[in-house]
C-alpha positions as a Markdown table, in Angstrom:
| # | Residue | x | y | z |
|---|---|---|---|---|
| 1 | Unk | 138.8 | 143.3 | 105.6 |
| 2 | Unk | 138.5 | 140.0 | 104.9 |
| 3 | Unk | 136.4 | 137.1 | 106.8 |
| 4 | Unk | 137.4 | 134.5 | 108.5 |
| 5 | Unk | 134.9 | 131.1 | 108.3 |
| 6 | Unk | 136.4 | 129.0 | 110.7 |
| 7 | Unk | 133.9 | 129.3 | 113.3 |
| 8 | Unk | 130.8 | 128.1 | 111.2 |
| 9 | Unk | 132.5 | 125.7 | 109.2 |
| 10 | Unk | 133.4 | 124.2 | 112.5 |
| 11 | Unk | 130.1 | 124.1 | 113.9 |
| 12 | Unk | 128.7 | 122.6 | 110.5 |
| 13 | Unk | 130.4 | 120.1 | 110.7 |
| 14 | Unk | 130.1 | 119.4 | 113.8 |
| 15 | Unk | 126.3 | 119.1 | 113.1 |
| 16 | Unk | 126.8 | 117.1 | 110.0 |
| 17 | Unk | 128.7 | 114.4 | 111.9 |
| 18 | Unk | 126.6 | 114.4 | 115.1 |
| 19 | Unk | 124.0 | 114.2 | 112.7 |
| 20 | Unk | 126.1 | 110.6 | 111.3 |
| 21 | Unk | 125.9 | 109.5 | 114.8 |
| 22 | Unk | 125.3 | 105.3 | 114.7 |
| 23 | Unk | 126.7 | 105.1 | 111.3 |
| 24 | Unk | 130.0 | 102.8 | 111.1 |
| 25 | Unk | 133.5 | 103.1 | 110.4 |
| 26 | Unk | 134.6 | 106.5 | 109.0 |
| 27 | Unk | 131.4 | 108.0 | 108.5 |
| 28 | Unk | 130.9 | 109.1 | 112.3 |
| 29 | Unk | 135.2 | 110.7 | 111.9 |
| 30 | Unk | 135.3 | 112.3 | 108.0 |
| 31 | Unk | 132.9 | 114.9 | 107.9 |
| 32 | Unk | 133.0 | 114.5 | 103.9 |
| 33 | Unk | 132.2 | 111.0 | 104.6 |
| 34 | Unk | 129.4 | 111.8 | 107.5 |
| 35 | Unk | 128.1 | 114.2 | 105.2 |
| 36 | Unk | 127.4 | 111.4 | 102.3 |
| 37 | Unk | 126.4 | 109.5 | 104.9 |
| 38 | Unk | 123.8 | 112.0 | 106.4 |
| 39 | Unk | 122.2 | 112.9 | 102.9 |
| 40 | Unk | 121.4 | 109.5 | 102.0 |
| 41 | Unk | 120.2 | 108.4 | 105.1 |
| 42 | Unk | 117.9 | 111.6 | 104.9 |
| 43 | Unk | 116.7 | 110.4 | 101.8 |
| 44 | Unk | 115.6 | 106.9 | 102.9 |
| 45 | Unk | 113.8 | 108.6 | 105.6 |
| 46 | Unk | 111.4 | 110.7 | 103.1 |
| 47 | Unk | 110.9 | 107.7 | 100.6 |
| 48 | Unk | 110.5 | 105.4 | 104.2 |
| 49 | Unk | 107.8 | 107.6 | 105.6 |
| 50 | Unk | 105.5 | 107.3 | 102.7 |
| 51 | Unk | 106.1 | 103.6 | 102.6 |
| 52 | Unk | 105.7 | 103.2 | 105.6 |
| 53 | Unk | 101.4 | 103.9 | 105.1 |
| 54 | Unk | 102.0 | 101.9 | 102.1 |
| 55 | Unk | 102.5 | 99.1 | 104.1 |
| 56 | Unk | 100.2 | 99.5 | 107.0 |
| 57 | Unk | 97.1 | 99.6 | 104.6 |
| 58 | Unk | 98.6 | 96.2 | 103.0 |
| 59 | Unk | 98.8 | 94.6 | 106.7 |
| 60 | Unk | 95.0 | 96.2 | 107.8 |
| 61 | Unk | 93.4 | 94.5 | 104.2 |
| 62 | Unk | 95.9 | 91.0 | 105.1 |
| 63 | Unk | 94.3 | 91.3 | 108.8 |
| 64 | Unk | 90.7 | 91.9 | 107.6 |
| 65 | Unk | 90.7 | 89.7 | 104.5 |
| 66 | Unk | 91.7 | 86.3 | 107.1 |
| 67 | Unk | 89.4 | 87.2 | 109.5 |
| 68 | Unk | 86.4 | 88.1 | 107.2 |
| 69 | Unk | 87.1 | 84.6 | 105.5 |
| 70 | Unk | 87.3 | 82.8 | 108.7 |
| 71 | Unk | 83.7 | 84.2 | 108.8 |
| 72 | Unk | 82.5 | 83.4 | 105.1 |
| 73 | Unk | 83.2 | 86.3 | 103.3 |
| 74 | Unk | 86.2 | 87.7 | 100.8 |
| 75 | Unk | 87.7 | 90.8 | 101.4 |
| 76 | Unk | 86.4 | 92.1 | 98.2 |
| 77 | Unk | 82.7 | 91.1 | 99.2 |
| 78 | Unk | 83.1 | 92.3 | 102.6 |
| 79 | Unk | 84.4 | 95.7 | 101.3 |
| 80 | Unk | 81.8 | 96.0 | 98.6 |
| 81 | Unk | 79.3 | 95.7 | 101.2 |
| 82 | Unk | 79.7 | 97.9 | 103.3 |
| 83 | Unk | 79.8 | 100.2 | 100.3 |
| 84 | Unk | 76.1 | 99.0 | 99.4 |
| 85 | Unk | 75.0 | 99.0 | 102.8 |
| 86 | Unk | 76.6 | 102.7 | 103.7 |
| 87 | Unk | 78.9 | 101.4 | 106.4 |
| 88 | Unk | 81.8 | 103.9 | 106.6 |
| 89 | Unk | 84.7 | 102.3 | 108.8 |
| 90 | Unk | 88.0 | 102.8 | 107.2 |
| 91 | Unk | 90.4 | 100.2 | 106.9 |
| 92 | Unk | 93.1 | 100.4 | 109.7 |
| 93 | Unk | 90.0 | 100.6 | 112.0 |
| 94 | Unk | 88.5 | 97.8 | 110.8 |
| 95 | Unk | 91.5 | 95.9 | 111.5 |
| 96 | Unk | 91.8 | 96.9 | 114.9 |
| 97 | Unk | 88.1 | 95.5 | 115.9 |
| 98 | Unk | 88.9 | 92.1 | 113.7 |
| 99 | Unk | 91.9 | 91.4 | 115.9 |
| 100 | Unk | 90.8 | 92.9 | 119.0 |
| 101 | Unk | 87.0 | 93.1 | 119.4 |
| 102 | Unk | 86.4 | 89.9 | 117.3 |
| 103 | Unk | 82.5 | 89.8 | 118.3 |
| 104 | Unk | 81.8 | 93.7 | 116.9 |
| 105 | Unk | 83.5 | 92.8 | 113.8 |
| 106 | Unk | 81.6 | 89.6 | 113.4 |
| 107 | Unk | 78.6 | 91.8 | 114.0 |
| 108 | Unk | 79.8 | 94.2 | 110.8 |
| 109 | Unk | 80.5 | 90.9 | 108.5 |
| 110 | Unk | 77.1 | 89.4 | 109.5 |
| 111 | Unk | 74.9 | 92.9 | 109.0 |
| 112 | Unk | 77.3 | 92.6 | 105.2 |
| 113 | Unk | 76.1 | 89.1 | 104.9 |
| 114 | Unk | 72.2 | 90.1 | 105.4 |
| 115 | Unk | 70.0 | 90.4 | 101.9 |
């Protein structure tokens, strides 16, 4: 007896193209279109999601590296440091307290700057 695939095919594509929901002109009505569509945009979201922390660390260094300047030191010397004097704040952290608790981050810069 043979088997009829109407049912799932349906609700695949029915899937595929709520899945294409927001995308324009005949990409949310062909599902061969919404299904293009779909894949691609699936793609962009895995290479997006690992630039996304690819970005994030270049804003945190951008953030730290004005304020640490407006304070006398480079980014470089401010990192390098904290390295020699064994303080272990990680980067995105450090930008938070340099744009939002300006005084405990000019207390870090100034514990750097002692010899």
């Amino acid at each position: 007896m043979r088997v009829k695939r109407g049912v799932p095919a349906h609700a695949k594509h029915k899937k595929t193209i709520a899945a294409a929901k927001g995308m324009q002109h005949y990409r949310t009505r062909s599902y061969r279109l919404a299904k293009q569509g779909v894949i691609k945009a699936l793609r962009y979201a895995y290479r997006d999601r690992r630039n996304k922390k690819r970005d994030l660390r270049a804003l945190w260094i951008t953030r730290i590296n004005n304020a640490s300047r407006e304070l006398g030191l480079s980014y470089s010397q401010l990192i390098a440091g904290m390295k020699a004097k064994n303080i272990n704040i990680d980067r995105k952290i450090l930008a938070d307290l340099a744009v939002n608790q300006p005084e405990s981050f000019k207390a870090i810069v100034n514990t750097v700057k002692e010899k």
